[in-house]
C-alpha positions in Angstrom: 24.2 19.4 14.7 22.0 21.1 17.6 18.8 18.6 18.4 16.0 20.6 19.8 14.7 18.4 22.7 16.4 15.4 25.0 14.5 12.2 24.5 14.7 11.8 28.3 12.1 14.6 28.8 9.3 13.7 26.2 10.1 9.8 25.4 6.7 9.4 27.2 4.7 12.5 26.7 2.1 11.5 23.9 0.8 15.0 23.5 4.6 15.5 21.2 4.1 15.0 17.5 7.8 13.1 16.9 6.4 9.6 15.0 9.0 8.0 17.8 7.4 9.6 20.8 4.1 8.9 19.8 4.9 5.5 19.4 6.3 5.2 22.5 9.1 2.9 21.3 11.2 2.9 24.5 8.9 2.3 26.6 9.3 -1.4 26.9 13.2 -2.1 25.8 12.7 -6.0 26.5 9.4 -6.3 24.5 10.4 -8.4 21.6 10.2 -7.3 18.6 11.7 -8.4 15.5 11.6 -12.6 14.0 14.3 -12.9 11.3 16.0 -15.4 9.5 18.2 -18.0 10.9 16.3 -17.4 14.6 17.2 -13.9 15.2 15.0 -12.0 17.7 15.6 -8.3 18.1 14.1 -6.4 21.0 12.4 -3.2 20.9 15.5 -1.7 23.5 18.1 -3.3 20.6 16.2 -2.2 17.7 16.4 1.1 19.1 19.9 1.1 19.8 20.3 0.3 16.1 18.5 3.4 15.4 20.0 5.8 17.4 23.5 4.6 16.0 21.9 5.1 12.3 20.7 8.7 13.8 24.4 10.0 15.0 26.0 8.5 11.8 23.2 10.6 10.0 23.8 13.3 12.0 27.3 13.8 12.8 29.3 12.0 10.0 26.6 13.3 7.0 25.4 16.2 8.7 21.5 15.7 7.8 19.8 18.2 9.8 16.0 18.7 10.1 14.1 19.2 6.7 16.7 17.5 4.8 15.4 14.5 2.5 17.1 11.0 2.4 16.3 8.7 -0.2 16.5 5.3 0.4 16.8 2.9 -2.6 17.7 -0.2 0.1 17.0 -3.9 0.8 14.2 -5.1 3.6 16.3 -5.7 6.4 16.0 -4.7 10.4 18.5 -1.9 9.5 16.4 -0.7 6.9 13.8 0.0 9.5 16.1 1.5 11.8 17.4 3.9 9.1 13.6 5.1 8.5 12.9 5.3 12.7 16.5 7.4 12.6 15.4 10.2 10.0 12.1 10.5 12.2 14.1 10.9 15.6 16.1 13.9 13.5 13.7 15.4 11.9 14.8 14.4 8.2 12.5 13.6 5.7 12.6 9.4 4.2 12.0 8.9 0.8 11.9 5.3 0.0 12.1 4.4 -4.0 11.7 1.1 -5.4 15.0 -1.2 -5.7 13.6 -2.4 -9.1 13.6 1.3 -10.3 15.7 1.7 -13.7 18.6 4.4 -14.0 15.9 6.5 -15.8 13.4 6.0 -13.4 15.3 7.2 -10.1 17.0 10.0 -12.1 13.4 11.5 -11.6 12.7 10.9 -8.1 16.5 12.7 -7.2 15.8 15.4 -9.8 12.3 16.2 -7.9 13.2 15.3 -4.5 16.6 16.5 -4.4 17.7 14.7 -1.3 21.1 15.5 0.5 21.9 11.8 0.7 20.6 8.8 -1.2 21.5 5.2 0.7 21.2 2.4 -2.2 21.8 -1.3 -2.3 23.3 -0.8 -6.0 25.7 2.2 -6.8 25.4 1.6 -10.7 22.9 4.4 -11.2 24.5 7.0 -8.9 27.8 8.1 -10.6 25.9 10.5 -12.6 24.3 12.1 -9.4 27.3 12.7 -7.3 27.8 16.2 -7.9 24.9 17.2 -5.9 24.1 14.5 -3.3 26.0 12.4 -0.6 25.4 8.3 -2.0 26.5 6.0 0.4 25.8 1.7 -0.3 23.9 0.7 2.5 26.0 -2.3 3.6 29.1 1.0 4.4 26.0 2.9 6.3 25.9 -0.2 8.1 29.1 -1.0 9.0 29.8 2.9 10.0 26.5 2.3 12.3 28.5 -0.4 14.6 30.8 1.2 15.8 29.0 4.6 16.1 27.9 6.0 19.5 24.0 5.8 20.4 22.0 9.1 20.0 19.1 9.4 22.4 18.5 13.0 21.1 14.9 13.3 19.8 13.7 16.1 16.9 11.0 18.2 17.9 8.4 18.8 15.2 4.9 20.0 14.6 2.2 17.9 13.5 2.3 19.7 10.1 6.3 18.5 9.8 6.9 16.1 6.9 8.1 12.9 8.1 8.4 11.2 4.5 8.0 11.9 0.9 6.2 8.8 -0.9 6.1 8.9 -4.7 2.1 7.8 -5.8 3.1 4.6 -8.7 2.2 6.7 -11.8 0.4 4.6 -13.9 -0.6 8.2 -16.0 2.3 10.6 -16.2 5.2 11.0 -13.8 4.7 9.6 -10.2 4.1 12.7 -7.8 5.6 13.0 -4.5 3.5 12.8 -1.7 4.3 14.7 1.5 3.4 12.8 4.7 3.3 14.1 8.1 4.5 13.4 11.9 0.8 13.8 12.7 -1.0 12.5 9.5 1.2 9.1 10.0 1.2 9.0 13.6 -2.8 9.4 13.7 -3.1 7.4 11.4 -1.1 4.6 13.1 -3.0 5.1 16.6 -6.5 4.9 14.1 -6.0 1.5 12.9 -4.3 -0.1 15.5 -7.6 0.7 17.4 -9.8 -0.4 14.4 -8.3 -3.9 14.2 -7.7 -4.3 17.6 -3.6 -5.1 17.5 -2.2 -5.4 21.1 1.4 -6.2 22.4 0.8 -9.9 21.8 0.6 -10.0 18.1 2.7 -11.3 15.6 2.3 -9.5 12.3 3.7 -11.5 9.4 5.4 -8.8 7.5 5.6 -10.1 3.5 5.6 -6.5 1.7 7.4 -4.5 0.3 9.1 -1.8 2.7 9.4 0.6 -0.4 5.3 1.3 -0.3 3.1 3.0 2.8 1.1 -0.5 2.8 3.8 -2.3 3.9 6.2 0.7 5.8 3.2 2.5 7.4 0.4 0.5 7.6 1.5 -2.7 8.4 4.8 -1.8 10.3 2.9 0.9 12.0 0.6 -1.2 13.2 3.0 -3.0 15.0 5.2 -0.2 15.8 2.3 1.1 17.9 0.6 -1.7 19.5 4.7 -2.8 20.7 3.9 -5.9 19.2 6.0 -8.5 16.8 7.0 -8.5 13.0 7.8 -11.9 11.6 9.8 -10.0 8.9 10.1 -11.7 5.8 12.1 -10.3 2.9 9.2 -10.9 0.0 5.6 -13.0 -0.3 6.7 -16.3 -1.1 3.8 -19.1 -0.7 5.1 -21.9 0.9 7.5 -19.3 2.8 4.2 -17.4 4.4 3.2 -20.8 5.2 5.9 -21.4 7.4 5.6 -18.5 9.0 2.3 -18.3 9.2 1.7 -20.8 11.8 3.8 -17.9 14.3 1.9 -15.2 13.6 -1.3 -13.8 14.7 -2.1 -10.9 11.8 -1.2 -11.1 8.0 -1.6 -8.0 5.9 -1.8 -8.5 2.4 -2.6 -7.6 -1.3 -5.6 -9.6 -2.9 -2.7 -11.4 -4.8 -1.1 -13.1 -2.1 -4.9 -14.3 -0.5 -5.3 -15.8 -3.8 -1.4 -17.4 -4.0 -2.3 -18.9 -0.6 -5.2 -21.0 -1.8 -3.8 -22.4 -5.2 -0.9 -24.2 -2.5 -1.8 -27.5 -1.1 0.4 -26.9 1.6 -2.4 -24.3 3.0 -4.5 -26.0 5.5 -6.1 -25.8 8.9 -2.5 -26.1 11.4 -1.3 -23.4 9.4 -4.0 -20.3 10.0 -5.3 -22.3 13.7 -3.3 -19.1 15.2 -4.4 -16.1 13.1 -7.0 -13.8 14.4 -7.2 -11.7 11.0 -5.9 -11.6 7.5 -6.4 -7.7 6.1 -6.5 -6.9 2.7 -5.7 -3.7 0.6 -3.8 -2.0 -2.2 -6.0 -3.2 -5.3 -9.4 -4.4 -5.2 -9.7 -8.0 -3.7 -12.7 -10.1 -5.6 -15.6 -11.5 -3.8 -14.7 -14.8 -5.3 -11.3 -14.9 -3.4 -13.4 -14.3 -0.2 -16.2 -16.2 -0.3 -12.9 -18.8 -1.0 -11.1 -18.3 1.7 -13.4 -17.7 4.2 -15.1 -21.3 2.9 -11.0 -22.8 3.1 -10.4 -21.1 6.4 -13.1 -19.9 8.0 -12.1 -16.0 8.0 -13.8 -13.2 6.3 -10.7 -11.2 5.0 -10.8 -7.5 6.7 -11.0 -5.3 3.5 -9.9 -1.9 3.6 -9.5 1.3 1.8 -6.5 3.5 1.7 -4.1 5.6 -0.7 -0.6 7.2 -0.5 -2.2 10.5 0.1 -4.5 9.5 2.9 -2.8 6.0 4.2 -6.2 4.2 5.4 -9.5 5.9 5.0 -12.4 3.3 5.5 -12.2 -0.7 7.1 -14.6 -3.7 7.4 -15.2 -4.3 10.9 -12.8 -6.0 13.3 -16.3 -6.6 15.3 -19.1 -6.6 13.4 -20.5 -7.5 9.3 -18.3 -7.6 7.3 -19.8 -7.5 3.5 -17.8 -8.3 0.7 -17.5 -5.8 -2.0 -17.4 -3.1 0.5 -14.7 -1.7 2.6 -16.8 -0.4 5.4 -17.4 2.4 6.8 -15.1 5.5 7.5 -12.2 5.1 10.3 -13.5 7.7 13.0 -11.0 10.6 11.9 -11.7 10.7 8.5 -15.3 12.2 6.6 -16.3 10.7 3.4 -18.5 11.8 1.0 -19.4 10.8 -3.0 -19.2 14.7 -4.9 -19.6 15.2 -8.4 -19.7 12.2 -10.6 -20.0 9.6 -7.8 -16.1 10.7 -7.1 -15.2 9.8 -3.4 -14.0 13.3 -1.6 -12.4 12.9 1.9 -11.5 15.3 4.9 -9.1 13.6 7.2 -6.6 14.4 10.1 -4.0 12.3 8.1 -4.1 13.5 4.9 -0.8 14.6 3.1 0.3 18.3 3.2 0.6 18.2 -0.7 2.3 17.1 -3.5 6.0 17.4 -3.2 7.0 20.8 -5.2 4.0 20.9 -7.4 1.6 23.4 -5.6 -0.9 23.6 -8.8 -1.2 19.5 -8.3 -2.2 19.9 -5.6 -4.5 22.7 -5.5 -6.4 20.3 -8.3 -7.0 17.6 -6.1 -9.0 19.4 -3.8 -12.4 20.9 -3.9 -13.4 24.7 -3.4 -14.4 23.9 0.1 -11.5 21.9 0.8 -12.0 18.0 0.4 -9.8 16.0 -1.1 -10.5 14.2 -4.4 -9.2 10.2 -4.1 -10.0 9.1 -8.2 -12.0 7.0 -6.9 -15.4 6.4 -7.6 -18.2 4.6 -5.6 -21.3 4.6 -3.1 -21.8 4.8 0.8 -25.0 2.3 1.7 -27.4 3.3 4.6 -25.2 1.7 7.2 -22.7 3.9 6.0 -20.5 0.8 4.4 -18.8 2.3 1.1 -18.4 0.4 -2.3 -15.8 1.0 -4.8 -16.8 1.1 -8.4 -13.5 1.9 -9.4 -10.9 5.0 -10.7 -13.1 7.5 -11.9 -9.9 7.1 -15.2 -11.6 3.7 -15.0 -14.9 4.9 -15.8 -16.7 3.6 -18.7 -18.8 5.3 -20.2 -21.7 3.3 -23.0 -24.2 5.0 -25.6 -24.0 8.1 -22.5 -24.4 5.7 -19.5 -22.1 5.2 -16.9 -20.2 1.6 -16.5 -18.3 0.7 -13.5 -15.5 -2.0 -14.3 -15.8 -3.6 -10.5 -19.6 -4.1 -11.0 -18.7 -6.4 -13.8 -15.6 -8.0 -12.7 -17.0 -9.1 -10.1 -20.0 -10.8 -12.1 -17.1 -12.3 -13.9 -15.0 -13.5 -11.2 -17.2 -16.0 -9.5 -18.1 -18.2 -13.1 -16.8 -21.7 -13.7 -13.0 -22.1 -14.4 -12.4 -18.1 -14.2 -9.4 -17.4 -12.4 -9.6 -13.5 -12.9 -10.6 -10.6 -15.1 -10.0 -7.1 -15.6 -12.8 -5.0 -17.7 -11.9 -1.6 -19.9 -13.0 0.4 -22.3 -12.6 0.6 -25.6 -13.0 3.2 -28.6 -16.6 2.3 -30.3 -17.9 4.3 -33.3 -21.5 3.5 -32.1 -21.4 3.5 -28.4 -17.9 6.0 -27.9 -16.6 3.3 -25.7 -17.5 -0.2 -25.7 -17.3 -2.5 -22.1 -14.4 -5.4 -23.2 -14.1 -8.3 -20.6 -10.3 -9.7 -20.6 -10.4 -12.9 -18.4 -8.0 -15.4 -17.1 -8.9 -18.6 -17.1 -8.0 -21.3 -14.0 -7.2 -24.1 -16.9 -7.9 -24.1 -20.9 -8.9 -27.5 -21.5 -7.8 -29.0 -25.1 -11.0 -28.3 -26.9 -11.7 -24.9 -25.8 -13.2 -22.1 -28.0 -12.5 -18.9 -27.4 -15.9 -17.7 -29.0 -18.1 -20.3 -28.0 -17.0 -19.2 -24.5 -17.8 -15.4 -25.1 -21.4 -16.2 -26.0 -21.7 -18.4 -22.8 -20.2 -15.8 -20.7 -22.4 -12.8 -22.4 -25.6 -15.4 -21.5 -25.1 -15.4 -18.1 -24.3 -11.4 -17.5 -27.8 -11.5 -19.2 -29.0 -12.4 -16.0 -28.2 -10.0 -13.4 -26.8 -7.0 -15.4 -28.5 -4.3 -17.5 -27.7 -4.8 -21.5 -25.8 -1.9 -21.6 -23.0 -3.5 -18.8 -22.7 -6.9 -21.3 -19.2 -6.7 -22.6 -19.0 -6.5 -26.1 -15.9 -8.6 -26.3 -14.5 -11.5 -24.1 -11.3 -11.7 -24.4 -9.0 -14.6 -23.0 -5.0 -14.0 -22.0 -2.8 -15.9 -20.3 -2.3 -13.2 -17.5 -2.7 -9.2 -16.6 -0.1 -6.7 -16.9 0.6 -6.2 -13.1 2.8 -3.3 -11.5 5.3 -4.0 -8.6 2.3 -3.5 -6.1 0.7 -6.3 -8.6 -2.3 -3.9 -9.9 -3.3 -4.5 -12.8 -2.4 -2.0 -15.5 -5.8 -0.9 -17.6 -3.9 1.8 -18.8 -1.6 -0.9 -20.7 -4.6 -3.2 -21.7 -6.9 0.1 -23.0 -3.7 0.5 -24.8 -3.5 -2.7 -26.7 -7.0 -3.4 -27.4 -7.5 0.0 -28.3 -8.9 -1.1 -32.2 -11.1 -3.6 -31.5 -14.1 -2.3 -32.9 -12.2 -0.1 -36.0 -14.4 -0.1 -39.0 -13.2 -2.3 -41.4 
């Protein structure tokens, strides 16, 4: 394999597009940079050694050049990381896929993506797929790493070079592979470490999935550029984040883990005295859970706004108001407006180049003059804050007047003994939809009724939302369908409440 340029030359010349270089990642080898189990600390000039030995096993033994896609079906380990940072410093293209994913459901991913090599923590789906790609189990691709040499050999690429192919979690239809770039990520990256203000002293507690661009890019990015820590953690556990916790200086999370936190007893003041902020993103997070937390722990959780196709888009303050419901105002590369049915249309530096081999997808998702439509609906306020109403799929639409589920979720969330709720639509032969509330409740007590508890719950929507909002029905379930990023499904719950209202 010929590599284009000698790391020696550009390792600190920020001005090349390489996600390495524009991290800087060897410019301080003794930083540390890695907390594992059992006390393991790896430095940034070891972690990078890692790498490079993952790059000339890639190279040299497998012959991945630049351009050529590796799927990685793996484990959240150190290595895992250095096996992503090694397809940037070649110039191959990292496709991670979810370790839960079914026989049926990776066939799709290696039928679209059709990667030269797949690295998997399980070989029990990839007999069938061995006539046309390279499958190595990861624990082999790490033992042919130990003894390999060290390549110091960086790829040079444009900023229009994809860097990874991320599959969107197709909740309608078959997921669709999003193409990120170099420069999308790497701006990006240098964007919100800015924005929330990360420096080489932090300690990011790293609890996500490494499968997903909240927890590969935004969160490990984060670090990645600011040369700071990761307290790596294989999954969210409560009382394991608690542990941890009391180490780090930045959490990034989805709503469900802010809300996980609280339920523990465990969670109290010498746990969080270190933390300077707690972000949250990937689903909506309720104003109940922060006006919670922030009364438990003092902090305002940093909402922000962000997408597969775009990474991050808009953030709450570091500095400033933070107002929950919103998730602030636009990062400074990215333009945001609300187009054609309240729809929120962006222009940004690190948007994707496109949807992985389906040019017609992706000529859809963008207007005539060129922005890109989210599927997200909502509103920007005068101080330029914007509020998501919801997925414009979402949308409910009453007797011809628009319904946003948020709106009325979060009227919901706040009420006595509601733990959460999740509002859809539902086929009406008067209205064409009809709103239908389904709520969790914190506890049922013995002599609870269901209907009694609809009225009272319909009562006091009466108060601060227009008739028309009122759900129909209440509903009460034990809990929401969630997916493996833990958003609720509406798609599933339209589905089974889909006759409510037949004529009987």
């Amino acid at each position: 394999m010929q590599i284009n340029v000698n790391a020696s030359l550009i390792d600190f010349a920020p001005w090349k597009n390489n996600i390495t270089v524009r991290a800087r990642l060897r410019s301080d080898p003794r930083q540390e940079m890695f907390y594992e189990d059992n006390g393991r600390v790896t430095t940034y000039g070891e972690f990078m050694k890692r790498a490079g030995q993952y790059a000339y096993v890639l190279a040299y033994k497998y012959k991945i050049e630049k351009g050529d896609r590796v799927m990685a079906r793996v484990s959240k380990t150190v290595d895992t990381v250095a096996l992503y940072i090694a397809c940037l410093q070649i110039g191959a293209v990292y496709i991670p896929v979810n370790t839960a994913y079914t026989e049926k459901e990776a066939a799709h991913y290696i039928k679209d993506a059709t990667p030269t090599l797949l690295v998997s923590c399980a070989t029990d789906i990839d007999f069938k797929f061995k006539d046309r790609l390279i499958v190595v189990d990861e624990n082999q691709l790490s033992d042919d790493t130990n003894s390999a040499k060290e390549m110091t050999d960086i790829e040079n690429v444009r900023f229009t070079d994809p860097a990874s192919i991320c599959y969107t979690s197709g909740t309608t239809g078959l997921p669709k592979g999003a193409v990120l770039t170099h420069g999308g990520l790497s701006t990006n990256a240098e964007q919100i470490v800015k924005a929330w203000g990360f420096t080489n002293k932090d300690r990011n507690l790293h609890c996500l999935p490494f499968y997903h661009v909240h927890g590969m890019y935004m969160s490990l990015h984060s670090s990645l550029f600011s040369h700071s820590a990761l307290i790596w953690r294989k999954k969210f556990e409560v009382e394991d984040a608690i542990e941890h916790m009391k180490n780090a200086t930045v959490m990034m999370g989805v709503p469900t883990y802010f809300s996980r936190l609280l339920s523990s007893p465990h969670f109290e003041k010498p746990v969080f005295s270190n933390m300077r902020v707690f972000i949250s993103g990937s689903a909506p997070l309720s104003v109940a859970t922060i006006d919670a937390f922030e009364k438990k722990t003092g902090h305002v959780i940093l909402e922000r706004y962000g997408m597969t196709e775009a990474q991050v888009m808009s953030t709450n303050p570091l500095h400033g108001e933070r107002i929950p419901g919103t998730v602030g105002p636009a990062l400074a590369d990215i333009k945001i407006r609300i187009g054609e049915g309240d729809g929120i249309e962006i222009q940004s530096q690190s948007l994707f180049a496109g949807y992985w081999n389906n040019p017609e997808k992706t000529k859809s998702e963008f207007t005539a003059d060129g922005w890109f439509k989210t599927g997200d609906c909502g509103t920007i306020d005068e101080k330029g804050y914007l509020r998501i109403a919801g997925r414009s799929k979402d949308l409910i639409i009453s007797g011809g007047l628009n319904v946003y589920p948020k709106e009325i979720e979060d009227a919901i969330d706040p009420l006595p003994n509601v733990k959460e709720s999740a509002v859809i639509a539902s086929p009406h032969p008067d209205f064409g939809e009809a709103v239908v509330a389904i709520v969790v409740l914190k506890e049922r007590k013995k002599k609870f009724n269901e209907k009694d508890f609809e009225k009272n719950i319909r009562e006091i929507l009466k108060e601060n939302l227009a008739h028309y909002k009122i759900p129909k029905r209440v509903i009460v379930v034990e809990e929401l369908p969630r997916n493996w990023m833990t958003k609720v499904m509406k798609n599933v719950l339209r589905d089974q409440y889909k006759n409510l209202f037949d004529s009987k």
